[in-house]
Structure formats: structure tokens, C-alpha cells
N, C-alpha and C positions, 0 to 999 in steps of 0.2 A: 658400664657406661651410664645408665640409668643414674648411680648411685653420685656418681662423677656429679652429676646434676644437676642433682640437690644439692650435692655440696656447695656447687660453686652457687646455688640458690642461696643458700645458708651465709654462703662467705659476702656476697651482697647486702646483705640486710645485718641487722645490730645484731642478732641471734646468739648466745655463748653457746647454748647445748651442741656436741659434737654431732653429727648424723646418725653416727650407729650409738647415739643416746636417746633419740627423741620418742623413742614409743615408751622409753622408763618416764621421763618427764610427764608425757600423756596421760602415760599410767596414774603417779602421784597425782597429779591436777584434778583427775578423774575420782581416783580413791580415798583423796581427802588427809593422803599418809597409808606409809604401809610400813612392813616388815620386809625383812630380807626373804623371806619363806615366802608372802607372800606375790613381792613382783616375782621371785623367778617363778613363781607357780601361773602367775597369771601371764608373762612374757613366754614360757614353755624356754626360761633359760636354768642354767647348771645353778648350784648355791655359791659355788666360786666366780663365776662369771658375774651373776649378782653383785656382789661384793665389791669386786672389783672396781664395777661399773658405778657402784655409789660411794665408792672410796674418791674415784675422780671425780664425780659430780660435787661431795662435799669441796674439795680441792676448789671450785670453779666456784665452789658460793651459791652453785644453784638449790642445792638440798642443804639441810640439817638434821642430824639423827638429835632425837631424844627419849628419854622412859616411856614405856608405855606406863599408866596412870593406874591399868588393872595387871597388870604382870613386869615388875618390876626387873624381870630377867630379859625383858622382849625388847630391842630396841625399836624404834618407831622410826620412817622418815616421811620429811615434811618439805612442800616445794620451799626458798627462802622468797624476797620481794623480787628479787633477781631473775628465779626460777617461775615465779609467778606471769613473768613482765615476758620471759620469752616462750613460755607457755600461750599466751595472748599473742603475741608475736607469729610464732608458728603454726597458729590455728589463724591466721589472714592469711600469711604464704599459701597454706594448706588448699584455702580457697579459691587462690589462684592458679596454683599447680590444678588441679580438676579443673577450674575452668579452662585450661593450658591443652589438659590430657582428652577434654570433650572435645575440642576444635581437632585436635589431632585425629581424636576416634572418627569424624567426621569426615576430615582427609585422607584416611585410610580406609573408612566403608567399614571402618571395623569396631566392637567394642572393644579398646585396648583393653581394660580393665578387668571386664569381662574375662577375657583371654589369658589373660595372666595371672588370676587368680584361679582359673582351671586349671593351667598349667602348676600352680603352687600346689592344690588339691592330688594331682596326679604323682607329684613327684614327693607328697607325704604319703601317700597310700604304695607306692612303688618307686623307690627312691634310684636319682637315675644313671649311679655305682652296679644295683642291683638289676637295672635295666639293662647297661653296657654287657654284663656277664650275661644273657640270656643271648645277647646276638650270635649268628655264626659266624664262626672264626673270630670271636672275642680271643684276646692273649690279657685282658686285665688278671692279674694275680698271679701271673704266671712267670713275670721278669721283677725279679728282684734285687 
């Protein structure tokens, strides 16, 4: 639902990057260019999923691969004007989504935010597959 959201956040405004792109976008804007090794290392995604995900973004015109200038075997990627423009772009949204998400925590008495990134924490340290099989009378793994 959440995700739902943002999208249709995204599908409002001029935006190209797809949703489940925008923390690579960040990333690059952030890191000036990267390697494939290093978004997924710094995303904590697969080197295929990596790949994948800058295959389409070249496709969209937001990214460029090029040499790296000291390792000729490394390819480099770089935001384009494009990727730049919706970098800028999503860093206003961004600003308003929080300002969105503070009124809400406020209507709720709660810090969403807060809350949800305990909950993220809780289910990286005991993921919650591994939680379900702990309850009693779990039947997970057991109908195949």
C-alpha cells in the first residue's frame, strides 16, 4: 500500500525513475558514479539485480556507463541531464512526502517513521519466515 503511494506520487509529477529505482538514482547523485560492485554493495542488492536495474535505467536515458579513467576493465556509471533533473526532482517530492508523513505521525500520536524502521531492524536481525516457524503450531515447510 505504502509503495502504491509513492507511485502514484511519482506518476503525478514529471519523474522518469521507476520507484523500486529511486535509492540507485540517490545513490549515483550521491556518489558522483559508481560501479556495478559498488551500488549493489552499497544498496545490499545481488550483482545481477544490480545489472539489471542499470540496464533499464540506461534504456530510460537516466544513467550512462563509461571507463573508468584508472581501470580500464571497470565500467563506471554516471547520472545523464535527465537523471540529474529527476534526482532534483525527487529530492522536493522527498520533502514533502516527510512533511506528509510528520502530520500523519502527529495524527496518529505516533512516530511512523520511527516505528518502521524498528520494525525494518527487527526483521533484518530475525527475518519474519524465521519468526513464523518459531510460533506454535506453525505448519510453514511442512505442505509442499
Amino acid at each position: 500500500m505504502i509503495n502504491d503511494e509513492f507511485s502514484e506520487v511519482l506518476k503525478d509529477s514529471s519523474i522518469v525513475t521507476p520507484i523500486t529505482d529511486v535509492s540507485l538514482v540517490m545513490f549515483l547523485a550521491q556518489s558522483k558514479g559508481a560501479s556495478i560492485a559498488e551500488i549493489a554493495k552499497a544498496l545490499s542488492y545481488s550483482h545481477q539485480r544490480t545489472a539489471s536495474r542499470v540496464s533499464a535505467l540506461e534504456k530510460l536515458s537516466l544513467i550512462y556507463r563509461h571507463t573508468d579513467l584508472n581501470d580500464g576493465r571497470c565500467q563506471r556509471f554516471t547520472l545523464t541531464k535527465l537523471g540529474v533533473d529527476d534526482v532534483a526532482e525527487l529530492t522536493r517530492i522527498t520533502k514533502d512526502v516527510a512533511s506528509v508523513i510528520n502530520e500523519i505521525s502527529k495524527e496518529q500520536s505516533v512516530q511512523i517513521m520511527e516505528v518502521l524502521f524498528g520494525f525494518c531492524q527487527a526483521i533484518e536481525n530475525e527475518p519474519i519466515s524465521a519468526r513464523i516457524k518459531k510460533l506454535p503450531n506453525s505448519r510453514q515447510g511442512e505442505i509442499k
